[in-house]
N, C-alpha and C positions, 0 to 999 in steps of 0.2 A: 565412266572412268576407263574401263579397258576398251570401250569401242571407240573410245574419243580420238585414236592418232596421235595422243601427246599433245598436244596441243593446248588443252586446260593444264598439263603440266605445265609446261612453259607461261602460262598466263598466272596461274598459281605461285609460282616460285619469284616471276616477276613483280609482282605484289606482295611479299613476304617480305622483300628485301627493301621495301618501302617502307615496311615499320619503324617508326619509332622505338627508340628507347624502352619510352613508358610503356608505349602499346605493348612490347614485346615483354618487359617485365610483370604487367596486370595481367597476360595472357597465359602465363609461366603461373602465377601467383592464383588466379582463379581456376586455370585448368590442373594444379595440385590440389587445392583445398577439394573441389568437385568430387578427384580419383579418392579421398581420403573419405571423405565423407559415405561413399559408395560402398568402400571395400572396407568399411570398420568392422560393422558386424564380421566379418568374418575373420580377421585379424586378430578380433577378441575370441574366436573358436579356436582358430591357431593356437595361441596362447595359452586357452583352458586345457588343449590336448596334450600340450606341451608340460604344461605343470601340473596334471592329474596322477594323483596315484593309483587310478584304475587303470590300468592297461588292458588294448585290444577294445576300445571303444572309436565309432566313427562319430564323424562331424554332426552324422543329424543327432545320433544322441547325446550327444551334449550340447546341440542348441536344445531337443525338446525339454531335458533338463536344466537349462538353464530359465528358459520361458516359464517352465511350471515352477522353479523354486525362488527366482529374481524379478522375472517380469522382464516385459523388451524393453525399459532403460537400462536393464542389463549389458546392451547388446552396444549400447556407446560412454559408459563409464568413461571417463579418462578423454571423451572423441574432442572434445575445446581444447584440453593441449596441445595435440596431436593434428586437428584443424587451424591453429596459431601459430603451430611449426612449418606446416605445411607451405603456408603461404610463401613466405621470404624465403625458403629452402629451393621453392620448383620457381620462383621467380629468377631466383641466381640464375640455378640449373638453367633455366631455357634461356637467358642473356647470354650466359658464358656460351654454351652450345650456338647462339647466333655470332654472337661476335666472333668465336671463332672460326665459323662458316663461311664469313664474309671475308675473314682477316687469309683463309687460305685458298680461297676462289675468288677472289676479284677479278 
């Protein structure tokens, strides 16, 4: 990448702009569900720290307590809706963001 000259940039960028529609919307659509699926567990520690009434506790302990009192399907409660939102949300996102890539550098 950086010892390339640019060069793979330019080959890179000139093949992105060759996507399709669909391609660019399934790419949008697959690469959200992917980050959502990834970054849930934690998302759901966010959450638990955020609406505990213990105060001055960190992230690992309230995964370890949640693993000892839930179990790891603790850890994606809720992850299907939030996976089915995903999808059509970062499909747009990445459309709009191309189209209007194209629509201001042509």
């Amino acid at each position: 990448w950086w010892g390339g000259g640019g060069g793979a940039d330019k080959a890179a960028l000139a093949s992105k702009d060759q996507l399709s529609s669909l391609e660019i919307l399934l790419a949008g659509g697959f690469a959200g569900t992917i980050g959502w699926a990834v970054i849930f567990p934690v998302d759901v520690l966010k959450s638990r720290l955020q609406t505990s009434k213990i105060k001055n506790q960190g992230m690992l302990s309230v995964a370890r307590r949640i693993l000892a009192t839930e179990g790891i399907g603790a850890f994606y409660l809720g992850c299907s809706a939030a996976l089915l939102r995903a999808f059509p949300a970062n499909a747009g996102l990445f459309f709009g963001y191309e189209m209007a890539q194209r629509m201001l550098f042509r």
